[in-house]
N, C-alpha and C positions, 0 to 999 in steps of 0.2 A: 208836826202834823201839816203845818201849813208848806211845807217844802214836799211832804209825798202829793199835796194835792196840788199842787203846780207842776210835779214831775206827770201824778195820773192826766191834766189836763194837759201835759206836752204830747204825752204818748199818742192819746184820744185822734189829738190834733192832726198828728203828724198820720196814724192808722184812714183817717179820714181823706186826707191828700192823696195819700197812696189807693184808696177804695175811688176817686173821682178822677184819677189818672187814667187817659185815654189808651183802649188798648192797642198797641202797636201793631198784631194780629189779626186785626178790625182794618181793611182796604175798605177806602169810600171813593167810587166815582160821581161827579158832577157828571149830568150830563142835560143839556140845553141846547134850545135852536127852535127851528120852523115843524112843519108837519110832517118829515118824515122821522121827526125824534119826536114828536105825540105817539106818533100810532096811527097809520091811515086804514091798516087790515086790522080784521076781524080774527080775536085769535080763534084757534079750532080747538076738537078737545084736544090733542097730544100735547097743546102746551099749557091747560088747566093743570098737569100733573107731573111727579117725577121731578120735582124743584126741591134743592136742598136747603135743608134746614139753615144750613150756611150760606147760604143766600137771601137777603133781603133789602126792604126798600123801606124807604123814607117818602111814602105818595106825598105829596103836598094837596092842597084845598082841602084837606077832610078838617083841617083844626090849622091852628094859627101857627106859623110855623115852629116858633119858640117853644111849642107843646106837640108837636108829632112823634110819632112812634112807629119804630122797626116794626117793619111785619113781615110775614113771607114771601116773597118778591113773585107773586102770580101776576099776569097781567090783567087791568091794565096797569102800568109802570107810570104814566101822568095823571091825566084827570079822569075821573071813572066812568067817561062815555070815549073817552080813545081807546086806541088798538094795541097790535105787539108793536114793537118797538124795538131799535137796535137792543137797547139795555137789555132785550131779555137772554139771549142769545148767546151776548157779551159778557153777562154774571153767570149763566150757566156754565160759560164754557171757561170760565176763570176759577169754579172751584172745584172742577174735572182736573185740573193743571195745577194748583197750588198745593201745598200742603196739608193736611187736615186741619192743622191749628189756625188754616188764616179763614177769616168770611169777609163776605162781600157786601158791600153796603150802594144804592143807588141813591141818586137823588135825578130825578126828571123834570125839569122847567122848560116848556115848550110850548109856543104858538104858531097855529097856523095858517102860512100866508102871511108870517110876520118879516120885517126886513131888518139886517143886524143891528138896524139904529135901534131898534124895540129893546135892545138890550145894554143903550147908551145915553148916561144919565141926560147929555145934553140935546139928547132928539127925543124919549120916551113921552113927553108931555106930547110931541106934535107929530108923534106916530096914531096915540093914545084915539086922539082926535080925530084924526083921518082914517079909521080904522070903521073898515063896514059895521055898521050899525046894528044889523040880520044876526050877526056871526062872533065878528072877531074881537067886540067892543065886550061881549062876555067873558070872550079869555082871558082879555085883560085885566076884566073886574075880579076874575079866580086869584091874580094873583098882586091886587091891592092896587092896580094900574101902575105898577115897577116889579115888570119881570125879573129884572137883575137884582135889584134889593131884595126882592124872594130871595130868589135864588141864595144869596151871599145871607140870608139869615138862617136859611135850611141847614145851609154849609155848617152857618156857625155851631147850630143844632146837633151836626153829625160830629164838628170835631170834640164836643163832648164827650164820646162813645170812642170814636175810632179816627185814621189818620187818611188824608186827604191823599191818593195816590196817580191822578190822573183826571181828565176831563173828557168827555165826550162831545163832541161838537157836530151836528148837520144844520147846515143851514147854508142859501145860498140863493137857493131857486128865486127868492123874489128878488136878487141883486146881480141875476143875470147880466153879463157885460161889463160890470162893472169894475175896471181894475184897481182902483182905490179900495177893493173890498179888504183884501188882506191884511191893510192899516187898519182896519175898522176892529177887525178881529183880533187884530193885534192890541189894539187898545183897548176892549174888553179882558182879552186874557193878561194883558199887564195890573189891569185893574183889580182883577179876579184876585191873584198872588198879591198884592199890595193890601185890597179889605181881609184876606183871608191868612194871611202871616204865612205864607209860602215861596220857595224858590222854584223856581222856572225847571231847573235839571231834577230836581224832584219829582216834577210835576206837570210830565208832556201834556202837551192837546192832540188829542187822534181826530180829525177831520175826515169828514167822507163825502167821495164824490155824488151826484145828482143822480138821479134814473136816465138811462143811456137809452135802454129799449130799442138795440140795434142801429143807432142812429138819430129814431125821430122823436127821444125822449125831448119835452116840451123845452128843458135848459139843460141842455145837452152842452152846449157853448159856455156855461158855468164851468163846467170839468178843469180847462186848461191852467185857468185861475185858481182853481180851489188847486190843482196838483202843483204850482208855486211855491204856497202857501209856506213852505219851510224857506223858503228863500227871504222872508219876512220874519217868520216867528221863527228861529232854528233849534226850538224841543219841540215844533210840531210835526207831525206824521200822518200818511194822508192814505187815506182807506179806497180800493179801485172797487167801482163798481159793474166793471165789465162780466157779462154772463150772469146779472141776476136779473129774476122773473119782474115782471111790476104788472103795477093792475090799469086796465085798458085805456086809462088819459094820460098813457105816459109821463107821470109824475111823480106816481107815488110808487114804491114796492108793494107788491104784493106780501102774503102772507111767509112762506117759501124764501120771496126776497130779503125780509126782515131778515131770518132765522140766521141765511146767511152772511148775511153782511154783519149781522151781531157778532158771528163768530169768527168775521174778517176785523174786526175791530180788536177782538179780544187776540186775535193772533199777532197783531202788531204791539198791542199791551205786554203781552207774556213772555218776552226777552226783553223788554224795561224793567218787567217785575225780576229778572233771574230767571228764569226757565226758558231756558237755550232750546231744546225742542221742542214744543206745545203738540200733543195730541190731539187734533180736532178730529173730533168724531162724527162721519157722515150722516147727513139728514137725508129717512128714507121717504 
């Protein structure tokens, strides 16, 4: 007797291991940075609707991260007074292209007007601080005043459920100039694989260029540096933002501009994932 209830207690065991094993078919992107990955547009109705079932997100500040929950990836994709978002565009258009059996998992941490230090453990205390008062001293309080330990407890949260496939990264605008930027991001994203039990070749960064707006987008001058960027990290991949719309202080995308630069992001994902031709389908 005492041997079958040590074998029922193996079996239990081991049924239970197998039930909290992550599913492989589960993609989860990071995604983080400044305010053009918040959301600076207002989404309209055509993107309240028409989002699959296989697509979802992980919002952060509704509940403590350790306790969030999948939901249907509607925007907004950060905190519930931003906008659309590359992410949305991004997950739509990743599970138009993948399999049926896979879905898509977001995770969005973003500030705006934050500078990459905000995401580095040895500056965040004296970013924290210097941070407008009016505005941005709120965001950081959403998320515990350590954007990046968010962020990496969210992760830890997702890779419960599903496997960690990629990162989304915009940010830059406030480090205009600055050619040190690219180490910075690089020590983040080493960081990132390191708290998060990840390898690099697993686990590209898609980066995306600034608002251009012909010219007199406001850090336009960011672009050159940010399209380096693999010349530093070499599994990172750099998103053009030439020909999309933005809205009239040359800074932010417009609504339009999101849509497509999501699905420029998702296009450089989708032959890392395996899928040699991606169908993007035009936005009318």
């Amino acid at each position: 007797m005492k041997k079958l209830l040590i074998s029922a207690l193996c079996i239990m065991t081991c049924a239970m291991t197998l039930q909290a094993k992550p599913d492989k078919n589960f993609y989860v992107f990071l995604c983080f940075g400044q305010s053009n990955m918040e959301g600076a547009a207002k989404p309209e109705a055509r993107d309240m609707s028409g989002v699959s079932d296989r697509f979802v997100s992980l919002t952060p500040c509704t509940t403590a991260p350790e306790d969030a929950k999948w939901h249907l990836a509607l925007p907004p994709l950060c905190r519930k007074d931003n906008g659309l978002t590359p992410a949305d565009y991004f997950g739509r258009t990743l599970v138009e292209n993948l399999p049926e059996k896979v879905r898509v998992g977001v995770i969005n941490v973003a500030i705006g007007g934050c500078k990459i230090e905000a995401f580095m453990q040895e500056h965040v205390a004296d970013e924290v601080k210097m941070a407008p008062p009016a505005w941005q001293r709120a965001m950081f309080k959403a998320y515990d005043d350590d954007p990046y330990a968010y962020l990496v407890r969210l992760a830890k949260r997702a890779q419960q459920d599903g496997v960690i496939k990629g990162i989304l990264f915009h940010q830059g605008e406030s480090n205009t100039g600055q050619k040190d930027w690219p180490d910075k991001v690089n020590t983040v994203y080493k960081r990132l694989l390191k708290d998060l039990g990840l390898k690099a070749k697993k686990v590209p960064l898609i980066a995306g260029e600034v608002v251009i707006a012909g010219g007199k987008g406001q850090c336009v001058a960011m672009n050159p540096i940010i399209d380096d960027l693999p010349l530093t990290i070499p599994t990172s991949h750099v998103v053009k933002s030439d020909g999309l719309t933005n809205a009239p202080d040359n800074l932010h995308f417009d609504s339009m501009g999101y849509r497509l630069l999501g699905q420029r992001y998702a296009s450089k994902m989708l032959p890392l994932l395996g899928v040699k031709h991606p169908v993007i389908k035009p936005i009318e």
